[in-house]
C-alpha positions as CSV (number, residue, x, y, z in Angstrom):
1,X,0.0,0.0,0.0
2,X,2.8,2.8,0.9
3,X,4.7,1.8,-2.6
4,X,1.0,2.6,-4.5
5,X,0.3,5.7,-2.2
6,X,4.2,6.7,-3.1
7,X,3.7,6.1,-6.8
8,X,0.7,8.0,-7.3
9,X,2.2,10.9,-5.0
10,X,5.0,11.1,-7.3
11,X,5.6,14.3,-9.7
12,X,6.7,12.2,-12.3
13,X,5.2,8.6,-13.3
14,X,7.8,5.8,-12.7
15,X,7.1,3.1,-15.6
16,X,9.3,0.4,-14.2
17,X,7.9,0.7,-10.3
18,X,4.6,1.1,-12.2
19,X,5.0,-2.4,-13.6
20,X,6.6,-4.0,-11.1
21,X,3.5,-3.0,-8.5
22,X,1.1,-4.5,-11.0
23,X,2.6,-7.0,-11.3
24,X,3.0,-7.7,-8.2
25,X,0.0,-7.2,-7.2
26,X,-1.5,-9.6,-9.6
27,X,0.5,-12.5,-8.6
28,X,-0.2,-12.3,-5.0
29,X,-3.7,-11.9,-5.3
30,X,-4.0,-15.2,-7.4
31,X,-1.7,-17.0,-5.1
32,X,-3.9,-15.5,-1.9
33,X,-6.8,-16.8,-3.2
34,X,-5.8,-20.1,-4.2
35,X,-4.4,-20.6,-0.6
36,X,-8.1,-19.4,0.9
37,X,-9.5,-22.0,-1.1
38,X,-7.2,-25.0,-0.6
39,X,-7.0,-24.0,3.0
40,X,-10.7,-24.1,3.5
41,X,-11.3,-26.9,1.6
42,X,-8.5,-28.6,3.9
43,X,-10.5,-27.9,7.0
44,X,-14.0,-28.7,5.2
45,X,-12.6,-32.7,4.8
46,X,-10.9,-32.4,8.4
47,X,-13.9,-32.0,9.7
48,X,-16.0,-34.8,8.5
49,X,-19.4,-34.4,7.7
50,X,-19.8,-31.0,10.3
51,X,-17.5,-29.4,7.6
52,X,-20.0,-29.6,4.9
53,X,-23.1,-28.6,7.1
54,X,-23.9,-25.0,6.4
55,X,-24.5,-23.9,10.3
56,X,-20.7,-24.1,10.2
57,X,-20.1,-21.6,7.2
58,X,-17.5,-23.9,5.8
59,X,-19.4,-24.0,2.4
60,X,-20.3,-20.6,2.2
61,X,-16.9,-19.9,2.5
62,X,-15.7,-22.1,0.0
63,X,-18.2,-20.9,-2.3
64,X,-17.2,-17.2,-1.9
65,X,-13.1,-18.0,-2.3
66,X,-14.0,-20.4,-5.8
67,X,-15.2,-16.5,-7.1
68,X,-12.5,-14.9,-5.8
69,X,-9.7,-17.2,-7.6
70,X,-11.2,-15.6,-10.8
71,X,-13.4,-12.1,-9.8
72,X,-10.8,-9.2,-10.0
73,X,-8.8,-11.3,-12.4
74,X,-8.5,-14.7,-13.5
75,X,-5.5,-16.2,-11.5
76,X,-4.1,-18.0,-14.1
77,X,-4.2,-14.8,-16.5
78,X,-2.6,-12.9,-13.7
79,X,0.6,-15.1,-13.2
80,X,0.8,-14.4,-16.8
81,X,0.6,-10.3,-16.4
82,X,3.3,-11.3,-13.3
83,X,5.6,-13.3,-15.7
84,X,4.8,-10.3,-18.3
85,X,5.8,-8.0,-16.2
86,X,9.2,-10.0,-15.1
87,X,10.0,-10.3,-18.8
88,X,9.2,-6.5,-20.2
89,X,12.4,-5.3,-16.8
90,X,14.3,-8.7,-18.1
91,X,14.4,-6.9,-21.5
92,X,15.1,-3.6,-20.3
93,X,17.7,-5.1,-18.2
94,X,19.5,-6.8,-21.0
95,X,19.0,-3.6,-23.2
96,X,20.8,-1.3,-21.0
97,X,24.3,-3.8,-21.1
98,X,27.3,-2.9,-22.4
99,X,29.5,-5.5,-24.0
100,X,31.0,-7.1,-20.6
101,X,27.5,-7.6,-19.3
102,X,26.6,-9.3,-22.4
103,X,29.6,-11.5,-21.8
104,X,28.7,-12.4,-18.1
105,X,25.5,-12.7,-19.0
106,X,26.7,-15.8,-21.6
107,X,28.7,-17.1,-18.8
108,X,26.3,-17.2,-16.4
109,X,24.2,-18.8,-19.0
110,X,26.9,-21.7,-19.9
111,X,27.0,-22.1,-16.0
112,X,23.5,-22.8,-15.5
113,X,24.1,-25.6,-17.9
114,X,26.9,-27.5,-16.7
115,X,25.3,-27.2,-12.6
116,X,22.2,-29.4,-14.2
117,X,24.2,-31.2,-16.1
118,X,26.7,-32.0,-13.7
119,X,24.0,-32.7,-10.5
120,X,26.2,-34.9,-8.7
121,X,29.2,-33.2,-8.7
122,X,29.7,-30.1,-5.5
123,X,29.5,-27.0,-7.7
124,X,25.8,-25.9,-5.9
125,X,26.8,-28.1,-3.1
126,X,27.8,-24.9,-1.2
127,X,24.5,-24.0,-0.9
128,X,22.8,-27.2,-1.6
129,X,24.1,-28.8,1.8
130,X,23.6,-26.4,3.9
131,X,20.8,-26.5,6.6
132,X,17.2,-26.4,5.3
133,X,15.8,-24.0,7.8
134,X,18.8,-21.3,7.5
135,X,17.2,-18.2,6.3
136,X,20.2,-17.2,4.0
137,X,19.8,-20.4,1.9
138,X,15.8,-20.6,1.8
139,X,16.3,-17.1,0.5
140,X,18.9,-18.1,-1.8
141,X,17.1,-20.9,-3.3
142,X,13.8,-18.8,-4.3
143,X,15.8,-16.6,-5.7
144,X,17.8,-18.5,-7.6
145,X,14.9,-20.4,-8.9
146,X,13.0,-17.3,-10.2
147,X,15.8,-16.1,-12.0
148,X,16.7,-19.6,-13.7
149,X,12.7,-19.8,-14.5
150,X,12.9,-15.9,-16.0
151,X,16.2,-16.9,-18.0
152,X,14.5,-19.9,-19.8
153,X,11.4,-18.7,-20.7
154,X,13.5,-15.3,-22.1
155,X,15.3,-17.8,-24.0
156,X,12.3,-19.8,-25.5
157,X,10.2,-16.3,-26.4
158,X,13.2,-14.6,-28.0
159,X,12.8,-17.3,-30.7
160,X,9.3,-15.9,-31.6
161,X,9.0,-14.3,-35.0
162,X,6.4,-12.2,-36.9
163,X,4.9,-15.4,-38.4
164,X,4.8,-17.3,-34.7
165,X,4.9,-15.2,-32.4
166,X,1.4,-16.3,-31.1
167,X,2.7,-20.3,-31.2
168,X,6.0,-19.7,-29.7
169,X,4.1,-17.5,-26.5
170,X,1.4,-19.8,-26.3
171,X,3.6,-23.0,-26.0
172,X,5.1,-21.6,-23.2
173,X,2.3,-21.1,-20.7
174,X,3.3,-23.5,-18.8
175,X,6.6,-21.9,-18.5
176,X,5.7,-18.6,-18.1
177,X,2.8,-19.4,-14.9
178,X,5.8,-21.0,-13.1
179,X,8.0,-18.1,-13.3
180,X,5.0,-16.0,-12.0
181,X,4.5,-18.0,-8.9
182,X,7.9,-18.4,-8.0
183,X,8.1,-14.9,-8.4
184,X,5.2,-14.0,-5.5
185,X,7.0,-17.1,-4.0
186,X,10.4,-14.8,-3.4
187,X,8.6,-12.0,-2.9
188,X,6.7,-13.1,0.1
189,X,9.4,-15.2,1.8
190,X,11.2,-11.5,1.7
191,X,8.3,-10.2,3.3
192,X,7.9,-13.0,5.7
193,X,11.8,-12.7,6.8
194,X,11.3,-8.4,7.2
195,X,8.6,-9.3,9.0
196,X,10.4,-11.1,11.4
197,X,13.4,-8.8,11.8
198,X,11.1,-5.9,13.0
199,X,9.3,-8.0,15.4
200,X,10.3,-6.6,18.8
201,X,9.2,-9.7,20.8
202,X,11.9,-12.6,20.9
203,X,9.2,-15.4,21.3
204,X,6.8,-14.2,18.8
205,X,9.9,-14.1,16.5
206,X,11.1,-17.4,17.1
207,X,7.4,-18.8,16.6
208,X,6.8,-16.8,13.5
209,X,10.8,-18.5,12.0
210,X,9.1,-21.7,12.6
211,X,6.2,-20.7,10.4
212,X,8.3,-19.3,8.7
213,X,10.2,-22.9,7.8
214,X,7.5,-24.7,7.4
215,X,6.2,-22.1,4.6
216,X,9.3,-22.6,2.7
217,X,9.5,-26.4,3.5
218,X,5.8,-26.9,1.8
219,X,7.0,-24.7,-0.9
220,X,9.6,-27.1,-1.7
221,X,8.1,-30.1,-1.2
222,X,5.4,-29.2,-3.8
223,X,8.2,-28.3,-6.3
224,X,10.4,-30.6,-5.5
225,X,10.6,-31.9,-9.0
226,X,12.3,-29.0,-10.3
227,X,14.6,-28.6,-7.5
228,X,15.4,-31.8,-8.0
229,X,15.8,-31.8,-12.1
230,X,17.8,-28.9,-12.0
231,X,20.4,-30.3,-9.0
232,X,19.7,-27.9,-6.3
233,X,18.7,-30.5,-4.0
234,X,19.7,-33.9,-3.9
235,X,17.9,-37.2,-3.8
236,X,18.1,-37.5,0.0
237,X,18.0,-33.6,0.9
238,X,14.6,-33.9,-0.9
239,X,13.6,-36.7,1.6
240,X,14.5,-34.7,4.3
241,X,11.4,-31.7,3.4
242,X,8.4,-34.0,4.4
243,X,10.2,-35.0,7.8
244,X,11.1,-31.7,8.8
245,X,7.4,-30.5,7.3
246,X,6.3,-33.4,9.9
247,X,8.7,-32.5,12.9
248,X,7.3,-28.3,12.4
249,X,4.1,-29.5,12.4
250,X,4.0,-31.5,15.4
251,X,6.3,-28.6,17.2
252,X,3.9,-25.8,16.3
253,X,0.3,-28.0,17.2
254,X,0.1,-26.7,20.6
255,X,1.1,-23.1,19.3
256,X,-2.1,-23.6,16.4
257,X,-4.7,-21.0,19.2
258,X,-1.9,-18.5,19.5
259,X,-1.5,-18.5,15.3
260,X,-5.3,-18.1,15.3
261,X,-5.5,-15.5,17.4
262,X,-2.5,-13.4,15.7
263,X,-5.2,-13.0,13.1
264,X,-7.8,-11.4,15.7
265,X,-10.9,-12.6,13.8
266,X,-14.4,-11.8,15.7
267,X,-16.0,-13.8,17.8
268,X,-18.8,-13.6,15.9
269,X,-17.2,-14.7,12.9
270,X,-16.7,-18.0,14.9
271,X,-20.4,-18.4,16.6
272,X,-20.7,-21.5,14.8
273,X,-21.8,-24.6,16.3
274,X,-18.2,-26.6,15.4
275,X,-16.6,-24.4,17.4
276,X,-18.9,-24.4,20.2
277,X,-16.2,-26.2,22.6
């Protein structure tokens, strides 16, 4: 909200903020929205048959967040503006480099292609053995995975020509939705982390890492194909996600009332006969 109040303050319109805020914007409200609705739809089947009566406002509230995944937006059209967005400051980026850049950039390139093809050798194992909770490396590793998704789907649209332009774009969805989500996916681990730095209280920080972990953890396991494919986890690191997804889980159980609460939802929004106990 303070970058869009300070954009529309300005004296002089910013194109590149301007794009970067819409795009933004779009990608975390189609990831928001999908996580309302699996997360409801999570609690609906944990509660049996009570989670599909409507005195419990489960349904209702999985009908409103089914509209909400595409009123405002379709989210699958708005990871594409995301990804859009990514590529139009990718092009600019490239534009603006001198000969060097142009030569790192190559380099950087020819890099990316011996690291996947060379998995089982150490040249990511810096960072690739080093402790799945530490904050440096969960950081590193979204990163890293948003740039190598913007690099290849830059690669694949630069091949586009007048006479398939539309083919080339359109045979790359699949591409281009994945380097939307892991964009909002770097973007709100840094938010999560700032968050945390600010915190004043020592034990709400230390809860909130542990959320923290187990956001990134579930994030990993669920792509663990490509971090796997593209050898920035190994074969038994990748085991490793579901146990520690298990071990946070169980650790933060008895912590669930005090995460609730952080939220400060009205009573009356839970006067419902499930929750009568």
């Amino acid at each position: 909200m303070s970058t869009m109040h300070d954009l529309h303050a300005a004296d002089r319109v910013d194109d590149h903020a301007q794009r970067e805020l819409e795009a933004r914007a779009a990608g975390i409200k189609a990831v928001a929205t999908e996580h309302a609705t699996t997360t409801i739809q999570t609690c609906r089947q944990a509660c049996g048959g009570a989670g599909y009566l409507s005195e419990n406002r489960l349904p209702q509230l999985k009908a409103d967040t089914d509209v909400f995944t595409t009123f405002e937006g379709d989210n699958t059209v708005l990871l594409q503006l995301a990804a859009k967005g990514l590529l139009t400051s990718y092009r600019d980026h490239l534009g603006d480099l001198d000969m060097l850049g142009m030569v790192r950039f190559v380099a950087d390139h020819v890099m990316e292609t011996v690291i996947e093809a060379t998995a089982t050798r150490p040249l990511w194992e810096g960072l690739r053995d080093a402790d799945l909770t530490d904050r440096v490396f969960q950081l590193k590793l979204f990163e890293d995975r948003e740039n190598h998704l913007l690099d290849g789907v830059a690669r694949r649209l630069r091949r586009a020509g007048k006479d398939n332009a539309f083919e080339v774009f359109n045979a790359a969805q699949d591409h281009l939705l994945a380097t939307g989500r892991a964009h909002i996916d770097r973007i709100v681990l840094e938010a999560f982390v700032a968050g945390m730095e600010s915190c004043p209280d020592p034990e709400v920080a230390a809860l909130l890492g542990k959320v923290c972990d187990l956001h990134v953890l579930c994030t990993v396991e669920a792509d663990r194909g490509w971090f796997l494919e593209h050898g920035r986890l190994t074969p038994s690191r990748s085991k490793s996600v579901t146990r520690l997804i298990n071990q946070l889980c169980a650790e933060l159980r008895s912590s669930a009332e005090i995460l609730v609460d952080g939220f400060a939802i009205p009573e009356a929004a839970l006067a419902t006969p499930i929750t009568a106990d």
